[in-house]
N, C-alpha and C positions, 0 to 999 in steps of 0.2 A: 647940415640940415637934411639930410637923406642917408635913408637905413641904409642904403647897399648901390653900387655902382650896378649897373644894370649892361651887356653886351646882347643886342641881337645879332644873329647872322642868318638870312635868309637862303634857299637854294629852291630849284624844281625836282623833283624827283617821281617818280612813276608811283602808282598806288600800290601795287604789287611787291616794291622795293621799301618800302617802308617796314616791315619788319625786318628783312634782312638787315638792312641797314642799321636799326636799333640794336641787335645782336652783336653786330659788331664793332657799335659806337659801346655800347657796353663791356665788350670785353676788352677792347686793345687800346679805346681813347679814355671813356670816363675814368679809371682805374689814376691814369695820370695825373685829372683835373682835379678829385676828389684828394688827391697826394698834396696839394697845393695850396700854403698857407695861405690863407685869407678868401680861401673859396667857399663860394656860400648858397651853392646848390644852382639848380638847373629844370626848365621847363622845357618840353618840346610841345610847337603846336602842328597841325597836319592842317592846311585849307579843307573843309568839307564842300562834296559834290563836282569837286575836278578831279582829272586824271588824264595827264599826272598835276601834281598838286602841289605849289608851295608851301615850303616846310621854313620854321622857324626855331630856330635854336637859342633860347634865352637863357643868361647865366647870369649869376649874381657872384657878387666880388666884394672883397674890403674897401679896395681902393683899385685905384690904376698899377700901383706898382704889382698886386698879386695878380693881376690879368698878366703884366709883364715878364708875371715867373714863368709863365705856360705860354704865352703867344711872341712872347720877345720884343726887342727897343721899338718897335710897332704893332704896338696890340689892335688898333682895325687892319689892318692886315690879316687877310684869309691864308693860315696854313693850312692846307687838304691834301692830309697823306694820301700818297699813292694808291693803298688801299681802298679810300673812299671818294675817291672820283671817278668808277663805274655807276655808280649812285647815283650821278647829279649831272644831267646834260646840261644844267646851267645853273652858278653860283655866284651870288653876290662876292664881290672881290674884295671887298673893305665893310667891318661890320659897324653898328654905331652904339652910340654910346647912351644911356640914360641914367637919369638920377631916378630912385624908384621914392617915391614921395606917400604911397599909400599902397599898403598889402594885407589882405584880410582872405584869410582860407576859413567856408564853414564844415562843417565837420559833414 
């Protein structure tokens, strides 16, 4: 009954760090995510008017098992390579989970 398994993961990150951070979430992580059958795209939102600001990182999946391919036998579980924990002076440790039940982009 639901298009897509839905994962958020939330962290704080400084406002100034948010592009760097997208650079390099682009080059060395998405490259992976996007490799990975049953993946099914990706939002980032930024909080407006804080600094620094929670950052949300929502991804769409098949099911559980393709989150499993990339996150492992505990897909809420936060892996944060070493690389990208200068980023984030605080990050949710366990992500959750949603069933996406209605999605509509207007052009």
């Amino acid at each position: 009954m639901t298009d897509a398994l839905v994962r958020r993961w939330e962290a704080v990150i400084a406002r100034d760090d948010v592009d760097p951070w997208l650079s390099t979430f682009r080059n060395r992580v998405y490259p992976a995510m996007r490799a990975v059958e049953g993946f099914r795209g990706i939002t980032v939102h930024t909080e407006r008017g804080s600094d620094p600001c929670r950052i949300a990182v929502v991804t769409r999946w098949k099911d559980i098992a393709a989150v499993k391919r990339i996150a492992g036998d505990v897909p809420e579980k936060t892996f944060l390579p070493d690389f990208m924990v200068p980023f984030f002076p605080a990050w949710d440790k366990e992500a959750s989970f949603h069933d996406e039940v209605l999605s509509e982009m207007m052009p």
